[in-house]
C-alpha positions as CSV (number, residue, x, y, z in Angstrom):
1,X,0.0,0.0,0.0
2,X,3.0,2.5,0.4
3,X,2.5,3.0,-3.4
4,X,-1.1,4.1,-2.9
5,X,0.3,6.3,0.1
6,X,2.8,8.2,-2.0
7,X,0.3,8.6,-4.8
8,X,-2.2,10.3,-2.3
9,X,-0.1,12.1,-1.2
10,X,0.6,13.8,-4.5
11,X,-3.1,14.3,-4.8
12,X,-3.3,16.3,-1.8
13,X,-0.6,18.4,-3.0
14,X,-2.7,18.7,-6.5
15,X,-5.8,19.9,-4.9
16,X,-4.5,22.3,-2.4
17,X,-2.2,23.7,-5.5
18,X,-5.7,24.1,-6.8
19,X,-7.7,25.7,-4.2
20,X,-4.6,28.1,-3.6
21,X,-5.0,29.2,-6.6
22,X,-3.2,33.2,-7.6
23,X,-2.6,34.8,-4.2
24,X,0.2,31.8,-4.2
25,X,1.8,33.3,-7.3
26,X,5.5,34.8,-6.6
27,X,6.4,37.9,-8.4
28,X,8.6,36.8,-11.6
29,X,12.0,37.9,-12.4
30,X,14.0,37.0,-15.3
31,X,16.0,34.4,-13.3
32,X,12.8,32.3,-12.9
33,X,12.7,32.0,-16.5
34,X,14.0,28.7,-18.0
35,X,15.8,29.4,-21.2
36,X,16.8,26.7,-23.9
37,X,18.0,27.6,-27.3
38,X,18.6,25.2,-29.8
39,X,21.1,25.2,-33.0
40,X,23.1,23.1,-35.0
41,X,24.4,21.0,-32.1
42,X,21.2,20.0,-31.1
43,X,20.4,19.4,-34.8
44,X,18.4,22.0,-36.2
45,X,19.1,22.3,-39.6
46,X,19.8,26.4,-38.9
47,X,19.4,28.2,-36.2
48,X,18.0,31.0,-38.3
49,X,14.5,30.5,-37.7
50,X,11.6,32.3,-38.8
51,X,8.3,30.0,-38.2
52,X,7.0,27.9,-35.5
53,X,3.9,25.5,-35.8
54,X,2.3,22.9,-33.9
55,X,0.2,20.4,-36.5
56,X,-2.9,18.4,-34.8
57,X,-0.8,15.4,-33.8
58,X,1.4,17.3,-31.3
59,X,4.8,17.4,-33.2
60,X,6.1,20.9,-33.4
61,X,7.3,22.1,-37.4
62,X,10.0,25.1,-37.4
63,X,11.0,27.1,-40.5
64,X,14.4,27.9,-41.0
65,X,16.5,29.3,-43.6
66,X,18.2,26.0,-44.2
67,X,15.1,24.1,-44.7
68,X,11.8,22.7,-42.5
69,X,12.4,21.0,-39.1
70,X,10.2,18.7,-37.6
71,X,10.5,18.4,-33.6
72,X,8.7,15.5,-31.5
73,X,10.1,16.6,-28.1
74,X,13.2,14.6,-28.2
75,X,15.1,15.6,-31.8
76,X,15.1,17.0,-34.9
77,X,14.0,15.6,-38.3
78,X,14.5,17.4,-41.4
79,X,12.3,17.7,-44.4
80,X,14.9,19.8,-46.8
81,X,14.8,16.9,-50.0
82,X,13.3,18.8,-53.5
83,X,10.4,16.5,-53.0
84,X,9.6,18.2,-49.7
85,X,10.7,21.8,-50.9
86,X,11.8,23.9,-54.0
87,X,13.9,26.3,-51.8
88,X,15.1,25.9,-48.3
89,X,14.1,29.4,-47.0
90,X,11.1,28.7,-45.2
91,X,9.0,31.8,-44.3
92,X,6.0,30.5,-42.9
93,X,3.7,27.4,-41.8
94,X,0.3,26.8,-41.6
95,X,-0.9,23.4,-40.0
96,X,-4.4,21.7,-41.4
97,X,-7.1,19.6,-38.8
98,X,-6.1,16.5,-41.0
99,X,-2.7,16.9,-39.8
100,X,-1.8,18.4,-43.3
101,X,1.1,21.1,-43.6
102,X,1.3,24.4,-45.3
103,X,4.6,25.9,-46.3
104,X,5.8,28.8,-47.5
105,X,9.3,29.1,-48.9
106,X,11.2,31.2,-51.2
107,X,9.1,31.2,-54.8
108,X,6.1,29.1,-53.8
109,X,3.8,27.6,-51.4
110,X,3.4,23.6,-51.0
111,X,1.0,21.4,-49.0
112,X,2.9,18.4,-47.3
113,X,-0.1,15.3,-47.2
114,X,0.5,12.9,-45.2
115,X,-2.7,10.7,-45.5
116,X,-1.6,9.8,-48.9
117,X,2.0,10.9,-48.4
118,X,2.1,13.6,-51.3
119,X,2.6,17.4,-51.9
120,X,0.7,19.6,-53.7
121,X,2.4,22.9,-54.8
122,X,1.0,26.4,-55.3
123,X,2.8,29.3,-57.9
124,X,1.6,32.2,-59.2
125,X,-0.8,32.3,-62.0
126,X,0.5,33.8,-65.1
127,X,-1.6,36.5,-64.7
128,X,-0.3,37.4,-61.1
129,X,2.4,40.7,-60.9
130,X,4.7,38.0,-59.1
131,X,4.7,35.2,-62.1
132,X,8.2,34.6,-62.8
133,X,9.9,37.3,-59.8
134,X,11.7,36.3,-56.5
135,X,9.1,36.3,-53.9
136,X,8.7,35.4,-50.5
137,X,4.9,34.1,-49.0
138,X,4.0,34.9,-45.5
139,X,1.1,34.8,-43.7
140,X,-0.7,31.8,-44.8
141,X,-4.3,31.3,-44.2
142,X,-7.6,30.0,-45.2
143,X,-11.0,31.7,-45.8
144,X,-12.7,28.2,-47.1
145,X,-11.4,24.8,-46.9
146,X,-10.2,24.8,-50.1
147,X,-9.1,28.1,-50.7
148,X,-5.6,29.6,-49.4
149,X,-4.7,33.6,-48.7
150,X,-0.9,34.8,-48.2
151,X,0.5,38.1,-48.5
152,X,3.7,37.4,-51.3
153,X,6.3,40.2,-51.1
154,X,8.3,40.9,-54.2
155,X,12.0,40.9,-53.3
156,X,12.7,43.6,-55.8
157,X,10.7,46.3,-55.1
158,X,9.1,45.5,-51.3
159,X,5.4,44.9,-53.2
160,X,2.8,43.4,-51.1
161,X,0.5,41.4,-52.8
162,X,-2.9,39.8,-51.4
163,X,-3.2,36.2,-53.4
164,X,-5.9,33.9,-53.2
165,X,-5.5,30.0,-54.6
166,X,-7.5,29.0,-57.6
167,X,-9.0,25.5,-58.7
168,X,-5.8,25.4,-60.7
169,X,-3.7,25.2,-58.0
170,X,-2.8,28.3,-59.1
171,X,-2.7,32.4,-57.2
172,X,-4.4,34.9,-58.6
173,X,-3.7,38.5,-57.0
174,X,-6.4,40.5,-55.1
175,X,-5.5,43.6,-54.0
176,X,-1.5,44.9,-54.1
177,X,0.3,47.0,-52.0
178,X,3.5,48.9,-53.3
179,X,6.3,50.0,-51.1
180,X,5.0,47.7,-47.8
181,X,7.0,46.8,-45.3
182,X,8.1,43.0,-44.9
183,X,6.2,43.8,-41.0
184,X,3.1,44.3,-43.0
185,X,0.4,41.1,-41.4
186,X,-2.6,40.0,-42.4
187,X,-5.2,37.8,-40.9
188,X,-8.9,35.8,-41.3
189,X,-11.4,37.4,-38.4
190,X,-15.4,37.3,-38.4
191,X,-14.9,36.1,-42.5
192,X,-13.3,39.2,-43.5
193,X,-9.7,40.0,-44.4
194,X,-7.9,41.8,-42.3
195,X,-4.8,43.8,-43.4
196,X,-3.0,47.5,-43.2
197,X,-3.9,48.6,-46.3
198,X,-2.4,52.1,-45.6
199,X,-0.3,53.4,-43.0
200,X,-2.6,53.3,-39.4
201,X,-5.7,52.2,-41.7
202,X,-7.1,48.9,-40.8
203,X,-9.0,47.0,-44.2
204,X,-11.5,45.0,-43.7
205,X,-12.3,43.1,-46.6
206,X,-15.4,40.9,-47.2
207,X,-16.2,39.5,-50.9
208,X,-16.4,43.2,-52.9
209,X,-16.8,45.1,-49.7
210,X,-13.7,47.2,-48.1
211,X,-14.5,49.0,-44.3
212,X,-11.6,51.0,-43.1
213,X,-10.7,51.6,-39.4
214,X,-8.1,54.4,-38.7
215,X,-6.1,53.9,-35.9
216,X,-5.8,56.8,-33.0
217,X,-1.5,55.9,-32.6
218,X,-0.3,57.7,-35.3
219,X,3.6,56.9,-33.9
220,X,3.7,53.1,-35.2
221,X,2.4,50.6,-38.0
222,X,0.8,47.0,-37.3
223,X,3.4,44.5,-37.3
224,X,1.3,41.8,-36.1
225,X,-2.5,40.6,-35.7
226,X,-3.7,37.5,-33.5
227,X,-7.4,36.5,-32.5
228,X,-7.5,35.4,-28.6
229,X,-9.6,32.9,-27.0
230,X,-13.5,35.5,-27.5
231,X,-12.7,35.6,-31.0
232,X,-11.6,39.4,-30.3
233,X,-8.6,40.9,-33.0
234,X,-6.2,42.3,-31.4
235,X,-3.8,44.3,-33.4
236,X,0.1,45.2,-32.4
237,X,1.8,48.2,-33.5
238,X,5.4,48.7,-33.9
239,X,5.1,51.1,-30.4
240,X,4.3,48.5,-28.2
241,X,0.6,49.9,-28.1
242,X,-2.3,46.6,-28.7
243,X,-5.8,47.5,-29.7
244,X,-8.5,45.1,-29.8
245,X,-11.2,44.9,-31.9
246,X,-14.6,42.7,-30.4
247,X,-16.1,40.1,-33.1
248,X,-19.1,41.3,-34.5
249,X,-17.5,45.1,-34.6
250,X,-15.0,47.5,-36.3
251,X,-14.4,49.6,-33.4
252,X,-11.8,49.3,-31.0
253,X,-12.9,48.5,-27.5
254,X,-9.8,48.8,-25.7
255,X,-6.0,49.1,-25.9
256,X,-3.4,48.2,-23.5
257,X,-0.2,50.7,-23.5
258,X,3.4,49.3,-24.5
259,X,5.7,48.1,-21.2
260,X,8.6,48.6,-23.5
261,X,10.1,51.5,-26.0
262,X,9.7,49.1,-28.5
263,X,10.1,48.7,-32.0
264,X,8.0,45.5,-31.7
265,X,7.6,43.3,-34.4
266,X,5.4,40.0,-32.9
267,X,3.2,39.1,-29.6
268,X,1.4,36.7,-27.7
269,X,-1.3,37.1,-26.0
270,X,-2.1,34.4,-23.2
271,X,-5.5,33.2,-22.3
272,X,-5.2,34.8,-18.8
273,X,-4.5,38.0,-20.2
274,X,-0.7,38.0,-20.4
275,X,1.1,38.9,-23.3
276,X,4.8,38.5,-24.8
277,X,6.1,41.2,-27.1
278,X,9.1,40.7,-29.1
279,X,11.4,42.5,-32.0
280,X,15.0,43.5,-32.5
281,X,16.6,43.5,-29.1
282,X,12.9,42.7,-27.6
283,X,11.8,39.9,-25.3
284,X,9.1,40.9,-22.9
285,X,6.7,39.2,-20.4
286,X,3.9,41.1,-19.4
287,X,2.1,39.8,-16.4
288,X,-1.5,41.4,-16.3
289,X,-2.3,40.4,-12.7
290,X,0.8,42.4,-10.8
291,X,1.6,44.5,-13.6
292,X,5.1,43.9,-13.9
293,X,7.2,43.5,-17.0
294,X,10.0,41.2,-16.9
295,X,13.3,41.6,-19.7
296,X,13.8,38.2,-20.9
297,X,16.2,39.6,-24.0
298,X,19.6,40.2,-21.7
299,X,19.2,36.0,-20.5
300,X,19.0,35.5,-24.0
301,X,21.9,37.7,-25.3
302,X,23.9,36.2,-22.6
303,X,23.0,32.7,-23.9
304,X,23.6,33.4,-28.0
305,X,26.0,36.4,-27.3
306,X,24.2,38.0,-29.7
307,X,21.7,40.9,-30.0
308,X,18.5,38.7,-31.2
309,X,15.3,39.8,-33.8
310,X,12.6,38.2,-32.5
311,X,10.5,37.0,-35.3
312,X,7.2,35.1,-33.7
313,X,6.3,33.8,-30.0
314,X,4.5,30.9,-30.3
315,X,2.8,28.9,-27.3
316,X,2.2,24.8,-27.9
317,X,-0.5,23.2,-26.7
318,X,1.7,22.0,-23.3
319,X,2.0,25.8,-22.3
320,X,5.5,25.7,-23.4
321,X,6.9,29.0,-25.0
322,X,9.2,28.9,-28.4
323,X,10.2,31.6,-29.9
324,X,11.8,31.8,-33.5
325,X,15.0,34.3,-33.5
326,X,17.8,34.6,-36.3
327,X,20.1,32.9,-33.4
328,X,18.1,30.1,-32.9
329,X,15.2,28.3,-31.7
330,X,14.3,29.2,-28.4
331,X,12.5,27.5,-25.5
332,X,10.6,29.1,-22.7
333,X,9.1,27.5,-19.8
334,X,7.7,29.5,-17.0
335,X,7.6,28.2,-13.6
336,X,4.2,28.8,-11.7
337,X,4.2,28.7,-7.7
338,X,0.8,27.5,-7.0
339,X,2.0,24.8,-4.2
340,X,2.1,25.1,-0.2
341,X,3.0,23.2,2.1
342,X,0.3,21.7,5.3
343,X,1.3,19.4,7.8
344,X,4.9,19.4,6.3
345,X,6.4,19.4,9.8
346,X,5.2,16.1,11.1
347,X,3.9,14.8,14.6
348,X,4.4,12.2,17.5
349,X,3.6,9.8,14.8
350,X,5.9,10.5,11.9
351,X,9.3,12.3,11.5
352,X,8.9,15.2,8.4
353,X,10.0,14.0,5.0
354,X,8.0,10.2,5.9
355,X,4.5,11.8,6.7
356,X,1.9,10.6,4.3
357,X,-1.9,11.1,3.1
358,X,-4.3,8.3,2.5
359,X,-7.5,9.7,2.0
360,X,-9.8,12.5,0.6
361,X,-13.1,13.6,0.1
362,X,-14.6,16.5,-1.0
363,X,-18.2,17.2,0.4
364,X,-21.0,19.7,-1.0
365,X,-20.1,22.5,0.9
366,X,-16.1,22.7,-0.9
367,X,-14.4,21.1,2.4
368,X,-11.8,19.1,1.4
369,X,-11.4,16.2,4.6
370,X,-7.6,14.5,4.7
371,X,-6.8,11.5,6.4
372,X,-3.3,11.9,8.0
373,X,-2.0,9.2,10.0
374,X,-3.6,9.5,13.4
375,X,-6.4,12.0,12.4
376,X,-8.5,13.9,9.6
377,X,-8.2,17.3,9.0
378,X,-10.4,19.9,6.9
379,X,-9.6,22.5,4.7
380,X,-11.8,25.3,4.3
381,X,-11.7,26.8,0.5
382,X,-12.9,29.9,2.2
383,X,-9.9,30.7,4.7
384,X,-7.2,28.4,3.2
385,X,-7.1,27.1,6.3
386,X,-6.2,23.7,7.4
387,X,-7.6,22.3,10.3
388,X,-8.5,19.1,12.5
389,X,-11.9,17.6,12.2
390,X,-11.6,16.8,16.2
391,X,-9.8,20.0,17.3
392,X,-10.8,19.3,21.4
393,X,-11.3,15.6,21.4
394,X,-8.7,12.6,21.6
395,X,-9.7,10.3,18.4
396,X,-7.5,8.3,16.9
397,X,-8.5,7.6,13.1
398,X,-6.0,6.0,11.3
399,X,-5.3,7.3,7.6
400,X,-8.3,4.7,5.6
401,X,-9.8,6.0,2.8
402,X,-12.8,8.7,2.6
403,X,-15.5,9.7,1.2
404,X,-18.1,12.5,1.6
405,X,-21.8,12.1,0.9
406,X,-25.0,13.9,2.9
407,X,-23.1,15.2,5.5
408,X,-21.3,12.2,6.3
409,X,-17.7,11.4,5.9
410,X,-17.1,7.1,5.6
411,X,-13.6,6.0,6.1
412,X,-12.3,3.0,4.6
413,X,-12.2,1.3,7.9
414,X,-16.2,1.3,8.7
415,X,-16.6,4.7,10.5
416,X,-19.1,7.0,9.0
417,X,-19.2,10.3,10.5
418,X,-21.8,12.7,11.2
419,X,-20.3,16.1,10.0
420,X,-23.1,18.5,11.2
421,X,-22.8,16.6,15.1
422,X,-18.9,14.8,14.4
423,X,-20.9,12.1,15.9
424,X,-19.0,8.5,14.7
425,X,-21.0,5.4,14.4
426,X,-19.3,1.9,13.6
427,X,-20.7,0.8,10.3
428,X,-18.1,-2.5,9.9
429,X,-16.4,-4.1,12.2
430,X,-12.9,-2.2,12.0
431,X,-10.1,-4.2,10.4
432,X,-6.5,-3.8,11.9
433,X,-4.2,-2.3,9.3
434,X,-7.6,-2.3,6.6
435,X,-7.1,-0.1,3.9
436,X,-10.6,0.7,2.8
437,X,-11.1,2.7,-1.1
438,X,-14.9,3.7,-1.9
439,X,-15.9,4.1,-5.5
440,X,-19.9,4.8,-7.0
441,X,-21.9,2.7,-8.6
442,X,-25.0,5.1,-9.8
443,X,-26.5,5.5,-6.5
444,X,-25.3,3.4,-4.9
445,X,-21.8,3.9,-2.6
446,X,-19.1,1.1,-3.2
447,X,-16.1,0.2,-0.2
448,X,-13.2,-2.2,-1.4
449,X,-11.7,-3.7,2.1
450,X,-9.0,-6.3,1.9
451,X,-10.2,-8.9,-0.2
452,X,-13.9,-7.9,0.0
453,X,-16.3,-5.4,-2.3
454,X,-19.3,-3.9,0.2
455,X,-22.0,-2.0,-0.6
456,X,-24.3,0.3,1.6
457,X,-27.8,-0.6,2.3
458,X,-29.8,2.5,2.2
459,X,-31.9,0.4,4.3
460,X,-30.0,0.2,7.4
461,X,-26.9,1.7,7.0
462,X,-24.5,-0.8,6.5
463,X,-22.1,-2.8,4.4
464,X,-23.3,-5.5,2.6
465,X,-20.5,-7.5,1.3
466,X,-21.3,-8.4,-2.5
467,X,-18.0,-10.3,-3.9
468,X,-14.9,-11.4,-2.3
469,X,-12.0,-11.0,-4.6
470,X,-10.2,-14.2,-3.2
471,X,-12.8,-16.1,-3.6
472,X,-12.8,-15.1,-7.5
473,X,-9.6,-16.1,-8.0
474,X,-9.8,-19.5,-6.5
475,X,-5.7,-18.6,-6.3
476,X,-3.3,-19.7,-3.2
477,X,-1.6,-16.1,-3.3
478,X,-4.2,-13.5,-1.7
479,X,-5.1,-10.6,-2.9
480,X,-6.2,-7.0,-1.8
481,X,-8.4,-4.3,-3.5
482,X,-6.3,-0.9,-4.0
483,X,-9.3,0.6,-6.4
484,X,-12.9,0.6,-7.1
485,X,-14.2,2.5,-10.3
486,X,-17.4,2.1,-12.5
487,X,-17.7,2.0,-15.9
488,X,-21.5,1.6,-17.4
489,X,-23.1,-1.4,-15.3
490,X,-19.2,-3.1,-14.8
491,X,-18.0,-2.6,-11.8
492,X,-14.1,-2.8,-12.1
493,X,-11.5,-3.1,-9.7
494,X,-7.7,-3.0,-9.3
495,X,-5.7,-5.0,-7.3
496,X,-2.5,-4.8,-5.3
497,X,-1.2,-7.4,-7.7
């Protein structure tokens, strides 16, 4: 049982992490940052990177200038054959649902299939400005299944142009943009186009239909656009300053002021309101709740020895942060304090360090009951305070299993007790050393002891025993029952063995 012990004890840790919630939370500094970057050594095929992606089966795809990367959380697998790519500049990825691949490299745009294992490649149509001139893709998305968007940027002259795929496989050109920056984003929101058409103009651009926004910050130009969790756009500028736009509506409804001098040229916004901003130079954490801004660009100079342009900040499904830089690939994780510490110091009937939970319950109220060697204790959500369940009497309740149901709290060892009186009624015959776990079977309130399943007649209170697990087995070697779960009408059980 010492397995079960140690796994309890974890549990207990889990919840109260839970219930501790924010006011837990240390300020930040850079040093609680953990930075990784990754290069050649670790096998990237260049540590020039300038898109990160995470397709639908988990594995993360990075975009170098030496070709595509694929990363599964151990290594690096490269995908920089002709058949994969025409060019090895990658400038941007889009993952599909059907764990299809989008990627944009120097002259063209390709779909990597893996369900059959083929590629399908996109160039301009003959009757695009970019047929037949250097050009570079970036921001790849989709307004229909079938139909892909990117911004392609003519390396001669700096155009912008808005393409759209055809049936032919083909882009024809929508809208162009002379004399754009290589900053200049665009984005899919509430089915229209978004993009700055004109220096602090927002277009909005549905079928034949154009609505303009003009920005108030006249100091900066949108370098990058993201939708958060509400479907909301929010829109950076090269300031620092982040507007957002509510779906449903081309007015802005807010805007959050830069932490930073900027120039920025990417961000991520968090779902708890947090946000990253990076550029040339730039690598900031913003944490909403405390206000505080935290320079994570010095760690990573001191790491590259290098002054780094931040190029996108990208968050994987894990809560991990990467961010793509021309010095490499960089990792980010971010500690979070939510743990304390009760009953860490021990008693008369364990030393600290060997002290151990068996049991817990939750009841209706939100009290969380602990077994703890020679007692139970209760934590109220309300106070965060933990206390014992039989503060002024001497009870001695060794550390069974619980479980809280209509005011009453069972332990695995036959006690039920009544938690509106603490009054404690013997409901089996106590077992020395019995381990009791309770599990539900619809209505109906499960106890595994030893080698026997009980149930509790509603009819008087007591345990019924309905199956011995010995008996079962017809085996020599005993068993015990460690767990007790339901599943439909089965009843299943695990064993010590």
């Amino acid at each position: 049982m010492k397995g079960d012990r140690v796994f309890l004890r974890l549990l207990w840790i889990y919840f109260l992490a839970i219930l501790s919630g924010s006011n837990l939370l240390a300020q930040e500094s850079a040093e609680d940052f953990n930075l990784k970057v990754y290069g050649f050594e670790d096998g990237l095929s260049h540590r020039n990177v300038f898109s990160i992606q995470q397709d639908s089966i988990g594995y993360l795809w990075i975009g170098t200038i030496n070709g595509l990367n694929r990363y599964d959380g151990t290594g690096f697998l490269h995908k920089n054959n002709d058949r994969w790519l025409h060019d090895k500049v990658v400038s941007d990825l889009l993952p599909a649902e059907n764990e299809d691949l989008w990627v944009g490299y120097s002259g063209g745009v390709c779909c990597i299939q893996h369900h059959p294992d083929s590629v399908i490649r996109y160039f301009p149509d003959t009757s695009s400005s970019l047929f037949s001139k250097v050009w570079r893709p970036k921001n790849l998305f989709r307004i229909q299944k079938n139909t892909l968007v990117c911004l392609g940027q003519d390396n001669d002259n700096g155009t912008l142009v808005l393409m759209r795929s055809n049936e032919e496989g083909r882009f024809d050109d929508m809208l162009s943009f002379p004399n754009k920056s290589n900053f200049t984003p665009s984005i899919f929101w509430d089915n229209k186009i978004v993009i700055e058409a004109l220096p602090g103009t927002i277009w909005f651009i549905q079928g034949i239909t154009i609505k303009k926004l003009k920005l108030p910050d006249q100091d900066g130009f949108v370098t990058d656009l993201s939708i958060d969790k509400n479907e909301n756009l929010n829109i950076l500028l090269s300031s620092g300053t982040i507007y957002k736009i509510e779906k449903g509506n081309n007015t802005i409804s807010e805007s959050i002021e830069p932490p930073g001098a900027g120039p920025f040229q990417c961000f991520l916004k968090e779902d708890n309101g947090n946000y990253w901003l990076g550029g040339y130079g730039q690598l900031l954490f913003y944490n909403i709740e405390n206000g505080t801004t935290i320079d994570l660009h010095e760690p990573l100079r001191q790491l590259v020895r290098n002054t780094s342009q931040v190029r996108q900040i990208f968050k994987d499904r894990l809560g991990v942060i990467w961010v793509a830089t021309d010095f490499g690939l960089v990792k980010i994780t971010i500690p979070e304090n939510r743990f304390k510490s009760f009953l860490s110091g021990g008693n008369e009937y364990c030393s600290n360090g060997f002290c151990s939970m068996r049991g817990l319950a939750e009841a209706e109220n939100g009290n969380i009951y602990a077994s703890y060697y020679n007692g139970i204790h209760v934590f109220n959500p309300g106070d965060r305070r933990l206390r014992p369940l039989f503060p002024n009497r001497n009870i001695n309740i060794p550390p069974y299993g619980l479980w809280a149901e209509n005011d009453a709290l069972f332990t695995g060892n036959g006690l039920r007790i009544n938690l509106l009186t603490k009054r404690i009624d013997t409901l089996l015959l106590p077992l020395r050393g019995g381990e009791g776990v309770f599990g539900k079977n619809g209505g109906e309130l499960l106890l595994g002891l030893e080698d026997t399943l009980y149930s509790l007649s509603p009819v008087n209170n007591r345990w019924n025993p309905i199956f011995n697990l010995n008996d079962a087995l017809q085996e020599n070697v005993k068993d015990l029952i460690t767990a007790v779960e339901t599943q439909g009408e089965n009843i299943l059980i695990g064993t010590y063995k």
